[in-house]
N, C-alpha and C positions, 0 to 999 in steps of 0.2 A: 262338691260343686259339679252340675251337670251343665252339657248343653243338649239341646234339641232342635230338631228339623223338623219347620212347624207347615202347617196345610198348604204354605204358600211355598213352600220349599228351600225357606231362607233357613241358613244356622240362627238361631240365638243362644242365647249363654253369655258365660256361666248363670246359673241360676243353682239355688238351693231348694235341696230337697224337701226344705215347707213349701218353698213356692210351687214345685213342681206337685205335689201332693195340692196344692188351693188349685190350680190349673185343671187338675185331675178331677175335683170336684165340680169346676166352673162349666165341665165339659169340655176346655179347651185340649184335654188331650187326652187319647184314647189306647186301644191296651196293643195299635199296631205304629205309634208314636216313635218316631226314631231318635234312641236318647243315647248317651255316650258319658260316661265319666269323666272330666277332668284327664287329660293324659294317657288316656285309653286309646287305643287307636282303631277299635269297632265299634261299628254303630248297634245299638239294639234296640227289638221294641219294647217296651215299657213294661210290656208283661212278665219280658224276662228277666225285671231287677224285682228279687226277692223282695225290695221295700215298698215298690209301689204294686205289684199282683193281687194283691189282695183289694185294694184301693180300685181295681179295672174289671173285677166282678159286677157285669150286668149293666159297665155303664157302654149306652148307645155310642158307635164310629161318631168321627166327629163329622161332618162334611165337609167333603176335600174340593180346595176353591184350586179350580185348575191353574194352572201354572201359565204365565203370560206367552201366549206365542209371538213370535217374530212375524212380522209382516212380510211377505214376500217382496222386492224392490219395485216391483210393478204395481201394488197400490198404492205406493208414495203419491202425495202428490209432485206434480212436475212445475217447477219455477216458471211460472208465465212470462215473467223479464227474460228468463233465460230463449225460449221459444220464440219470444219478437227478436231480440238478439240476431236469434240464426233464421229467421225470414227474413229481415233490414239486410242481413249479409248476403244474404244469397240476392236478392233485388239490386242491394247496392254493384255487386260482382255483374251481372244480366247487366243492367243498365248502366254504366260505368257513372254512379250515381256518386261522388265524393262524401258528400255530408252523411248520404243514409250507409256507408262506412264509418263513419264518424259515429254515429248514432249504434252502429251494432257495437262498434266495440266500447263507448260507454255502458249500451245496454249490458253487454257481455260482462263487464269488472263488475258492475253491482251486480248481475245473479250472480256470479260468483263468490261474491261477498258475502249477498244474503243465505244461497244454499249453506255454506260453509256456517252459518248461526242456526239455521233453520233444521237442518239434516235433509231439506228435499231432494229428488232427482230435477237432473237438467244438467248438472256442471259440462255434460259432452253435448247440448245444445249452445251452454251459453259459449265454448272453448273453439266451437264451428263458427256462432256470428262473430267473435274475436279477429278468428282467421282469414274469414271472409274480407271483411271489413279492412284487415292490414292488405293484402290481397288488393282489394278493389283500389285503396289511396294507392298503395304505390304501381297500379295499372292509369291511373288519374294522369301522377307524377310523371310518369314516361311518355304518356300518349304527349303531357303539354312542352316535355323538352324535347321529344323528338319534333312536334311542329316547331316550335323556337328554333331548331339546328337547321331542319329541311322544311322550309315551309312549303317551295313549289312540291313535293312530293305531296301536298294536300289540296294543292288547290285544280291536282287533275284528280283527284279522287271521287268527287261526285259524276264526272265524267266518265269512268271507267266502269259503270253500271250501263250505260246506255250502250256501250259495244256488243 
């Protein structure tokens, strides 16, 4: 029983030497084919097993289907939930906007979500509207109990621009 390492660069195997001999005639494999015996621990090419050299006489390379490259992380695409996320937050944060806090960090759990099924980029967009968004409520939360505790300290506040 052999195995081999085929165009695509995957192991297959075991396989027997009728099959790899039908292979050899199909075209599927060629006399620089990386084959390996059963429990061998080198790879070689085809031409070097006395049983198939004579079988690799004249027959044409096979064409070699390249090998899948990796995408570099920057033509991902980028989670558009994730991106509104972290505009709503940064808006909500600016404008001490409660709800559009509310709104980043739901946007924020479902990119999150979704990246995490998808394999997109974004997770450090949608992780910034999150932050924002917790951020902005609990800037909401303080501004409405420090008026509730000190109210006169707000009601010379628009006054204090005119000086």
């Amino acid at each position: 029983m052999y195995k081999i390492i085929g165009a695509d660069q995957k192991e297959y195997g075991p396989v027997s030497a009728e099959q790899l001999r039908q292979w050899i005639s199909d075209g599927r494999i060629n006399a620089v084919t990386k084959i390996r015996l059963e429990g061998a621990a080198d790879w070689k090419n085809a031409s070097e097993f006395p049983e198939f050299a004579p079988l690799l006489v004249g027959v044409p390379p096979v064409a070699a289907i390249p090998a899948p490259v990796a995408l570099p992380p920057s033509t991902a695409k980028t989670n558009q939930m994730a991106l509104w996320a972290m505009i709503t937050g940064i808006v909500s944060l600016v404008c001490c906007q409660s709800y559009l806090g509310l709104v980043s960090i739901v946007l924020g759990i479902f990119a999150l979500s979704k990246i995490k099924q998808t394999g997109q980029d974004g997770a450090g967009f949608a992780i910034v509207g999150i932050v924002l968004g917790i951020v902005a409520l609990i800037l909401v939360v303080l501004i409405v109990v420090a008026y509730i505790s000190a109210p006169q300290m707000f009601s010379n506040f628009p006054n204090a621009f005119n000086q």
